[in-house]
N, C-alpha and C positions, 0 to 999 in steps of 0.2 A: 470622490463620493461615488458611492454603485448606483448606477441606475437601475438593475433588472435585475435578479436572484430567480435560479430556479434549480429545486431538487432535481437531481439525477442520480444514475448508478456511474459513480467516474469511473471506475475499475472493473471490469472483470462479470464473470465469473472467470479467475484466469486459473492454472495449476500452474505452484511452483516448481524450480529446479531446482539439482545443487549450486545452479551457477546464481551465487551471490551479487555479483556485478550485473545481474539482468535489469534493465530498464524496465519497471514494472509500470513506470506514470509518468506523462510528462503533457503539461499542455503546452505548446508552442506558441501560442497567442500574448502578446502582451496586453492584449487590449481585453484578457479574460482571466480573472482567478477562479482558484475551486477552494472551497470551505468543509473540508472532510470533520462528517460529524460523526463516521459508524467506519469499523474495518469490524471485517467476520472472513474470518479464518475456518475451514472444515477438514476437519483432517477424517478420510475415509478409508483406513485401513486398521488393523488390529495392533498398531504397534504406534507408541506415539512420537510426535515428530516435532522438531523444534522449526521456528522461521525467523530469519533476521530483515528486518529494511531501514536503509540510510535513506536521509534528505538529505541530498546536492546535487554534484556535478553530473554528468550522464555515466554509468558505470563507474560509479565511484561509493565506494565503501571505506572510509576512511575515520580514523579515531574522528571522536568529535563532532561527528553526523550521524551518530546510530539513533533509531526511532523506536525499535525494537530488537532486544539482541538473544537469539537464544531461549525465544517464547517460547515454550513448550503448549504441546498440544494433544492432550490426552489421546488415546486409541478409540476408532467412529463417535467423537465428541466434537464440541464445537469454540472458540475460544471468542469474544466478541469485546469490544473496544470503542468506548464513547468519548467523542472531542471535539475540538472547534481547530481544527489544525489546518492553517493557510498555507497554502502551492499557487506560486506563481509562476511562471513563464519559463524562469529560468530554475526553478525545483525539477531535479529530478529523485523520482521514489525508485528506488534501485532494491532489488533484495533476492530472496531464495529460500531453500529451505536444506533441511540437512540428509533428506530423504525424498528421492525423486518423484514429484506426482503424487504424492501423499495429502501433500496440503495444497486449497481453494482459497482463494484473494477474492474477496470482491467489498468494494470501498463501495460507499454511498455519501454522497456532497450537495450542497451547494455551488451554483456555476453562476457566476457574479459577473456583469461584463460593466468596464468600469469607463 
């Protein structure tokens, strides 16, 4: 049962890279989950940009954990993403994009200490 809930910004403002395998998220605590309600994406250039992110292992991008594959994200537009998506301890959000620095992560949660 949670004892304590409180919004926060979990992620970011980060920019992506091409490196897929980047550890974008990971809380270490087992004694804490995060309840991601909002991902917003910004892509700030003239050309638009895809981003992929896996749920698992640390740098792991592997069939079967895709979260997001290949979002496109229009040119200086903004892409935004509403859910109740539970990370715990041992979740890692690993991802990228397909155009360097292009595109902005920043997640917003709930942080649950249980």
């Amino acid at each position: 049962m949670a004892l304590s809930g409180q919004i926060k910004r979990t992620v970011g403002p980060v920019a992506l890279t091409t490196t897929l395998t980047t550890n974008v998220y990971n809380n270490a605590s087992a004694l804490i989950y995060d309840v991601i309600k909002h991902l917003h994406v910004v892509n700030k250039t003239v050309s638009a940009a895809t981003f992929s992110l896996w749920i698992g292992a640390t740098a792991g991008n592997v069939a079967g954990t895709e979260w997001f594959n290949g979002q496109s994200v229009p040119a200086n537009s903004v892409y935004d993403f509403y859910c109740n998506m539970k990370l715990v301890s041992t979740d890692f959000l690993v991802g990228g994009s397909n155009t360097t620095l292009a595109l902005t992560l920043t997640l917003e949660g709930e942080q649950v200490v249980v």
